[in-house]
C-alpha positions in Angstrom: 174.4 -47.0 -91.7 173.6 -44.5 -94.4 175.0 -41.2 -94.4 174.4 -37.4 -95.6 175.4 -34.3 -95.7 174.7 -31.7 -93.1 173.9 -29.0 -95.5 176.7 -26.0 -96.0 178.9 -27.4 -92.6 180.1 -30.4 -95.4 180.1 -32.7 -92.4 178.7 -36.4 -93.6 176.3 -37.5 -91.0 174.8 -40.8 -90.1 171.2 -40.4 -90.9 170.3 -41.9 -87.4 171.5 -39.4 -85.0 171.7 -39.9 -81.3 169.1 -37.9 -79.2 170.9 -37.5 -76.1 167.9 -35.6 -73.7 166.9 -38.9 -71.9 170.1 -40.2 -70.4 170.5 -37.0 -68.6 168.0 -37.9 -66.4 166.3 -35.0 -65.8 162.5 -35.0 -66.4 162.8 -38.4 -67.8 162.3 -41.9 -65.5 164.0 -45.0 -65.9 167.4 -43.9 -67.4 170.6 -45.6 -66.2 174.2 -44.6 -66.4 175.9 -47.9 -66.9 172.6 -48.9 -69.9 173.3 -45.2 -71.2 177.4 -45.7 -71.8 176.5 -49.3 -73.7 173.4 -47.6 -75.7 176.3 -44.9 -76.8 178.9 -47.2 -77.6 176.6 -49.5 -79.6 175.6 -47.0 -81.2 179.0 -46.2 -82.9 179.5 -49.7 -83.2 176.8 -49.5 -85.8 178.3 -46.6 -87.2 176.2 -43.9 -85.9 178.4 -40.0 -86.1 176.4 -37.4 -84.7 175.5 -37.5 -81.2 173.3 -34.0 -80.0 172.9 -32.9 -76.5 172.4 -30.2 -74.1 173.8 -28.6 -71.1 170.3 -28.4 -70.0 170.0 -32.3 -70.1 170.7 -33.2 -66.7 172.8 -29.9 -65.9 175.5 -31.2 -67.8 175.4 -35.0 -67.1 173.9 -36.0 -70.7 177.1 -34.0 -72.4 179.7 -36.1 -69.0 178.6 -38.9 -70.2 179.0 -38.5 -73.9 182.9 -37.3 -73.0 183.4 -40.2 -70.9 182.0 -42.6 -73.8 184.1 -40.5 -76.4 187.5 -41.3 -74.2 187.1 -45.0 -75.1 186.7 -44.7 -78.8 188.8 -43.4 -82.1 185.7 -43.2 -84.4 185.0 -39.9 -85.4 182.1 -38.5 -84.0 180.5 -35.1 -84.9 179.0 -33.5 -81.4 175.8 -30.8 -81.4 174.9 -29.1 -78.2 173.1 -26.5 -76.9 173.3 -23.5 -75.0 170.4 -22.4 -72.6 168.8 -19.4 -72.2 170.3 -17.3 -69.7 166.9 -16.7 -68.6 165.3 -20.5 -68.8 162.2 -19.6 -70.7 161.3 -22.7 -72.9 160.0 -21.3 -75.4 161.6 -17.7 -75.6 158.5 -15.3 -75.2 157.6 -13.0 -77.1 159.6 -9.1 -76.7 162.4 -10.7 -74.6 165.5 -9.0 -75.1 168.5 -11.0 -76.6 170.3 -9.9 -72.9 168.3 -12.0 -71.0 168.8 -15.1 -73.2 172.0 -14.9 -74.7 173.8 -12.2 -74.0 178.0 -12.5 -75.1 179.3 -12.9 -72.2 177.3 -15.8 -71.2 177.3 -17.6 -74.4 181.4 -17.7 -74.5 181.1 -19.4 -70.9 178.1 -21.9 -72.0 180.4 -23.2 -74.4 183.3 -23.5 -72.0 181.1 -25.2 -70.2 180.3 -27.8 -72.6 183.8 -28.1 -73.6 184.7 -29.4 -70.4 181.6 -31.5 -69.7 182.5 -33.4 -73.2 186.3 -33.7 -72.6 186.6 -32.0 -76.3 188.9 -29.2 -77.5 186.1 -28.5 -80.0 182.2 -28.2 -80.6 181.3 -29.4 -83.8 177.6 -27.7 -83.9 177.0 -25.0 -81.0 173.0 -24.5 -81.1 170.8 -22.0 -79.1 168.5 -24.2 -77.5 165.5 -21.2 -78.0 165.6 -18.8 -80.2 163.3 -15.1 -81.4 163.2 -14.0 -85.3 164.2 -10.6 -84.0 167.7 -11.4 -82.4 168.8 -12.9 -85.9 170.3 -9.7 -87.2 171.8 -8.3 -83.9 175.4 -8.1 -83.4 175.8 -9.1 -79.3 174.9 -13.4 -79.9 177.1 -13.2 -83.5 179.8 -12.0 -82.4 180.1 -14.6 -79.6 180.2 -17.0 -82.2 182.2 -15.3 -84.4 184.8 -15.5 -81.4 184.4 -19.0 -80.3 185.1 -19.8 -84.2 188.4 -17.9 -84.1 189.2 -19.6 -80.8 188.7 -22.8 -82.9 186.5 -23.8 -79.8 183.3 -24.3 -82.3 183.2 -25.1 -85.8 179.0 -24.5 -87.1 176.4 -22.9 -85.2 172.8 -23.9 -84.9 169.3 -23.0 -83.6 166.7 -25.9 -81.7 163.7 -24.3 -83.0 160.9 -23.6 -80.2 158.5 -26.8 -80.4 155.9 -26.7 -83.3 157.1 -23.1 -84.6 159.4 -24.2 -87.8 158.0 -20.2 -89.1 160.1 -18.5 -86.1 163.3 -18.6 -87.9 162.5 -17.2 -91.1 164.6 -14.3 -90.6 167.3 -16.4 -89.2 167.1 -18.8 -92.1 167.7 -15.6 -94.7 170.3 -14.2 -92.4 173.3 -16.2 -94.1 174.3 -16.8 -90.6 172.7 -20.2 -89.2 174.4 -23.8 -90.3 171.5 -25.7 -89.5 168.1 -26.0 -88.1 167.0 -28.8 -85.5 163.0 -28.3 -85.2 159.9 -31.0 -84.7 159.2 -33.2 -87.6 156.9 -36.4 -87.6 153.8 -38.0 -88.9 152.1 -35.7 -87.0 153.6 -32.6 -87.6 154.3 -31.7 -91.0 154.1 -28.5 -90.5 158.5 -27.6 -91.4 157.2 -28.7 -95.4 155.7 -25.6 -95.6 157.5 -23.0 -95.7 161.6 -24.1 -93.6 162.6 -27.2 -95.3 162.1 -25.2 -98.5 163.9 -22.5 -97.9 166.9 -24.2 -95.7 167.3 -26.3 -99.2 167.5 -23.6 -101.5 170.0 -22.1 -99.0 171.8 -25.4 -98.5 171.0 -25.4 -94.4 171.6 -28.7 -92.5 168.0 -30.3 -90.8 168.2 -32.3 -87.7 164.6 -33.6 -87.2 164.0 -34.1 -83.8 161.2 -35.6 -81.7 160.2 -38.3 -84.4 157.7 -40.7 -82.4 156.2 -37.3 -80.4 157.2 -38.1 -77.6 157.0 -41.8 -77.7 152.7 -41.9 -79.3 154.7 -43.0 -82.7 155.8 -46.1 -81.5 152.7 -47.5 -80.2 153.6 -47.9 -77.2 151.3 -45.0 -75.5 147.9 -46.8 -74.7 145.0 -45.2 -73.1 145.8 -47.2 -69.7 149.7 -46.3 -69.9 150.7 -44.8 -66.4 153.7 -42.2 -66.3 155.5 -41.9 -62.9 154.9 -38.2 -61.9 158.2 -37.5 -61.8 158.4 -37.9 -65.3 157.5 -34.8 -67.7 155.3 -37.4 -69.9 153.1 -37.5 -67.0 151.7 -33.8 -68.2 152.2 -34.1 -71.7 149.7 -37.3 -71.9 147.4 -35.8 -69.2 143.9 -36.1 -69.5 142.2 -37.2 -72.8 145.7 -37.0 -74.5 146.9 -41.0 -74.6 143.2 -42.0 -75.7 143.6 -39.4 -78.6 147.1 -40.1 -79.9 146.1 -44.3 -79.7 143.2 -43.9 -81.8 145.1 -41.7 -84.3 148.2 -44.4 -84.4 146.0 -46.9 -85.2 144.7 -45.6 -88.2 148.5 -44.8 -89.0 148.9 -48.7 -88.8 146.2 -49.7 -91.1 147.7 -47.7 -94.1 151.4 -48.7 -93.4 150.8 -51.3 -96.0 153.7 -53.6 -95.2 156.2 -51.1 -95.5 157.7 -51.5 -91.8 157.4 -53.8 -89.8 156.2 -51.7 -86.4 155.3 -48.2 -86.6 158.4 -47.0 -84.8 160.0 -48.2 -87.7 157.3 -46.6 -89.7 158.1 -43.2 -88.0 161.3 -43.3 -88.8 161.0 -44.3 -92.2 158.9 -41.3 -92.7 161.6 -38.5 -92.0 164.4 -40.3 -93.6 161.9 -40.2 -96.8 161.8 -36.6 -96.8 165.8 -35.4 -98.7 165.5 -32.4 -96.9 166.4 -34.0 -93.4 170.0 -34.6 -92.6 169.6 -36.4 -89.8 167.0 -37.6 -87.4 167.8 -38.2 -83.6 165.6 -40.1 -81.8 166.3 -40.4 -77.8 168.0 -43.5 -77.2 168.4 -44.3 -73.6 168.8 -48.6 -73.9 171.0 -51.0 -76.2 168.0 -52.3 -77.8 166.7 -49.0 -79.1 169.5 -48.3 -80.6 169.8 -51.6 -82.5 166.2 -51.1 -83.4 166.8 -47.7 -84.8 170.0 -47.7 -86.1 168.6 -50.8 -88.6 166.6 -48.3 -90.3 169.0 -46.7 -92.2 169.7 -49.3 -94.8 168.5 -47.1 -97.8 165.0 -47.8 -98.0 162.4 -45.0 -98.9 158.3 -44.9 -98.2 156.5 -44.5 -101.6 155.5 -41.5 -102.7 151.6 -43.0 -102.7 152.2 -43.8 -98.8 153.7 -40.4 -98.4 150.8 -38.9 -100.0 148.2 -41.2 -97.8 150.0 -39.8 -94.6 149.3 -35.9 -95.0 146.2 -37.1 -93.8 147.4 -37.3 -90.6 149.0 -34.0 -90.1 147.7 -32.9 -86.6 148.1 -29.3 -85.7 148.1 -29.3 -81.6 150.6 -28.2 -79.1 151.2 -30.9 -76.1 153.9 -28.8 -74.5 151.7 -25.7 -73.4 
């Protein structure tokens, strides 16, 4: 396992994270609790250090089951997680008042929350799982943190970016205040080159790419016949024409690979880690075998800067989540 540095917060990071939505089992189908212990201890078996999570995953079960598998091991492991919006508006809208997301009060007991979900004493990285440009600069959400940091209940804090909006933190980027960024990058969306990843290095910001296959199209396994249960969330985000389109587009991904992986999952990953402005990617990881498969990525090995080139091609400016 390779590692790197989580921007200003020092903290050396595997560059495989562990995404940690899927074995809350909320939303998603097939996860199992017994599977989702071994997945996390293979995973630090292979020396994987940064585990991020939710209280939203599962209402709390995700972050239970990362304590419980914590308890059994002496590795150090750094721990992100996330505090939802008082109001539970994925994505925050537009001229909502920081009091109806994350008012002081509620962000204090959030984290005690977490604190006792993960058996810890301390947070490493406490992230708002939503976040408005205009709360950056106001003093209510700051000086909850400022509090839980004196408390020496959380070390760094962090913002989940809403989904395909890297531009929405601008403002918090500049504000001095934010440790690190967690926001959509993949083959697909490039769109964090632009103007974040930029900016977060000249300001020496962490990056935790998340959602690296989109949603599971970037590893070839979503076919135009593939049938979600409708209990699962996928089951709207491929709807209609949507599994036809993203199979057509990964197949012209596959042609230009050029050797250079030897699945496109692999590919996908490969991709990210290629990009120095990433401190960590965290694909969801809900079986043993995915996290053999991804972990073995991170043996140091870089796309070319002519394949890197070839794939801005295959930027793809769309929004599956609305």
């Amino acid at each position: 396992m390779q590692y790197r540095t989580l921007g200003r917060t020092g903290l050396s990071v595997s560059e495989i994270g562990y995404g940690a939505w899927g074995i809350g089992q909320s939303m998603w189908i097939g996860a199992d609790d017994k599977e989702s212990l071994r997945a996390l201890h293979t995973a630090i078996d292979r020396g994987l250090n940064f585990i991020d999570t939710a209280m939203a995953y599962g209402r709390g079960h995700s972050e239970q089951l990362i304590g419980q598998a914590l308890k059994e091991r002496t590795e150090r492991v750094f721990i992100a997680t996330k505090i939802s919006p008082k109001n539970q508006r994925w994505p925050a809208q537009e001229g909502t008042p920081l009091r109806d997301a994350f008012p002081k009060d509620y962000i204090i007991e959030c984290t005690e929350k977490s604190l006792k979900n993960l058996q810890l004493d301390c947070i490493d990285l406490q992230q708002f799982h939503v976040w408005l440009d205009e709360w950056s600069l106001q003093d209510e959400w700051w000086e909850a943190i400022l509090k839980l940091k004196e408390q020496g209940k959380i070390r760094f804090v962090g913002i989940s970016v809403n989904d395909h909006q890297p531009n929405s933190v601008i403002k918090a980027v500049k504000s001095g205040r934010i440790d690190s960024f967690q926001v959509i990058y993949n083959i697909f969306d490039q769109s964090p080159e632009d103007e974040l990843f930029p900016l977060c290095q000249k300001e020496n910001i962490g990056i935790i790419a998340r959602v690296p296959f989109d949603e599971g199209s970037l590893t070839g396994q979503i076919k135009p016949d593939t049938v979600f249960p409708e209990r699962d969330w996928r089951h709207g985000y491929f709807r209609g024409d949507r599994k036809q389109q993203v199979w057509e587009r990964v197949q012209k991904i596959e042609k230009e690979m050029k050797g250079e992986a030897a699945d496109i999952a692999e590919f996908a990953l490969r991709y990210i880690l290629s990009n120095p402005v990433v401190s960590t990617v965290i694909p969801g990881m809900r079986s043993v075998r995915n996290v053999e498969r991804n972990c073995a990525v991170s043996d140091g090995r870089l796309l070319t800067a002519q394949t890197l080139q070839r794939m801005k091609a295959h930027r793809w400016v769309r929004n599956f989540y609305s």
